[in-house]
C-alpha positions as a Python dict, from the first residue, in 0.01 Angstrom:
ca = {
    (1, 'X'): (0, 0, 0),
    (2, 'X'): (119, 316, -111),
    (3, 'X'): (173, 673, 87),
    (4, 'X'): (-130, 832, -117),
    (5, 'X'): (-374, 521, -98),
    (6, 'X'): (-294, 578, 330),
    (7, 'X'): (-396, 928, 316),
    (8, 'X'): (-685, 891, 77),
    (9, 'X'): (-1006, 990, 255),
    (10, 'X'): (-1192, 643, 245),
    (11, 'X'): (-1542, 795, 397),
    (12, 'X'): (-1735, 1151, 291),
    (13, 'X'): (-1689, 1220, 732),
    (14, 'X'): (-1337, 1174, 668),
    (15, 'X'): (-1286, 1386, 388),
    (16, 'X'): (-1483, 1676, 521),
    (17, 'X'): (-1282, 1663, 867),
    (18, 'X'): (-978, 1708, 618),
    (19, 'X'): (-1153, 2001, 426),
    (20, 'X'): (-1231, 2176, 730),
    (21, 'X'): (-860, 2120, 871),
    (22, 'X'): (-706, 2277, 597),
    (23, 'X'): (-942, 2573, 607),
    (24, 'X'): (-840, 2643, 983),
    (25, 'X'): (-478, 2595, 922),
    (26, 'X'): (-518, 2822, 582),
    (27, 'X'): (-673, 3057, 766),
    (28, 'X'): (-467, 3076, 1091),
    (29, 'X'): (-182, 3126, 779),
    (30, 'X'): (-307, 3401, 672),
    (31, 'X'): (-402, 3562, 1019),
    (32, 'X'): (-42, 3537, 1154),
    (33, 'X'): (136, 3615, 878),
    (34, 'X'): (168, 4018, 904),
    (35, 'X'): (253, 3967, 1305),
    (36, 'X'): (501, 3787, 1246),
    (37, 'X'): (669, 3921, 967),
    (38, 'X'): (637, 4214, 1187),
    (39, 'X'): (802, 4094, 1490),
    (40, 'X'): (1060, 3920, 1279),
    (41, 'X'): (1170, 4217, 1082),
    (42, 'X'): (1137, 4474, 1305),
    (43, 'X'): (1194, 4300, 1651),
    (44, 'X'): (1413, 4026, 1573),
    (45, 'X'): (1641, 4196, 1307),
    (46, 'X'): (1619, 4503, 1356),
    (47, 'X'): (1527, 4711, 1113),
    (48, 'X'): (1377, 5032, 1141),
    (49, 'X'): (981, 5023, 1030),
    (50, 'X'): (994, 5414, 880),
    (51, 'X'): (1333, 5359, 681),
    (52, 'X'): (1282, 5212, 299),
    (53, 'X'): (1476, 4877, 408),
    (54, 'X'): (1299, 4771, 674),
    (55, 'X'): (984, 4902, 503),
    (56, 'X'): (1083, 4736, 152),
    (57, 'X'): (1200, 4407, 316),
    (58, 'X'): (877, 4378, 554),
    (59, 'X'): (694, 4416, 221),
    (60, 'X'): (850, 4166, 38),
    (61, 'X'): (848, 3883, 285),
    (62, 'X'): (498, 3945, 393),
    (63, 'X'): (331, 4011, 22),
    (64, 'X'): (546, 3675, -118),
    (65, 'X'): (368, 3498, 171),
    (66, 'X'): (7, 3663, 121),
    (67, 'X'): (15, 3596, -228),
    (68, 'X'): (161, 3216, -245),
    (69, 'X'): (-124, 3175, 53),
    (70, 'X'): (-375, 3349, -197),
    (71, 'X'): (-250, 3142, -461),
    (72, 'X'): (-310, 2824, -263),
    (73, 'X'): (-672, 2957, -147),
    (74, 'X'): (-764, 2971, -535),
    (75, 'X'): (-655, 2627, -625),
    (76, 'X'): (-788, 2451, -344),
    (77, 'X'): (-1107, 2648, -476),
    (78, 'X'): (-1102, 2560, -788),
    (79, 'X'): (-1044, 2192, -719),
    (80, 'X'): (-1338, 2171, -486),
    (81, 'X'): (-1545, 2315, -743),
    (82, 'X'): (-1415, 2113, -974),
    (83, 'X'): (-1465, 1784, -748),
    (84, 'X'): (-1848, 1918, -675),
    (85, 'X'): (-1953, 2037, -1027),
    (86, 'X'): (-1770, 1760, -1276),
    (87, 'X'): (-1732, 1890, -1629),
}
């Protein structure tokens, strides 16, 4: 038995549970991510929040984070629909 055939969701309970898992965990993602790209760039490195490096750097962690998360959010979307509404 393979890794994937283990993890397949073998009852409709099961694979809801999953659904709603991942929508907590996306979620608590996306919630945390500007405070701690806030304490981690401004707290833990240093840098100064009204300079343009610490402002450019806090930017580009936390929007390459948002958007991947974003990016995941639509996917998972589209493969729900997808599963619900067959083509």
């Amino acid at each position: 038995m393979t890794v994937a055939e283990r993890l397949r969701a073998r009852t409709p309970t099961r694979r809801w549970v999953g659904l709603v898992v991942a929508a907590v965990a996306w979620f608590a993602l996306y919630a945390v991510n500007l405070p701690l790209w806030d304490w981690l760039v401004f707290d833990v490195v240093g840098l100064d929040r009204d300079t343009r490096l610490g402002s450019g750097v806090h930017f580009f962690f936390y929007d390459s984070v948002k958007i991947a998360l974003l990016l995941v959010g639509i996917i998972a979307v589209g493969y729900l629909f997808n599963a619900v509404i067959p083509s």
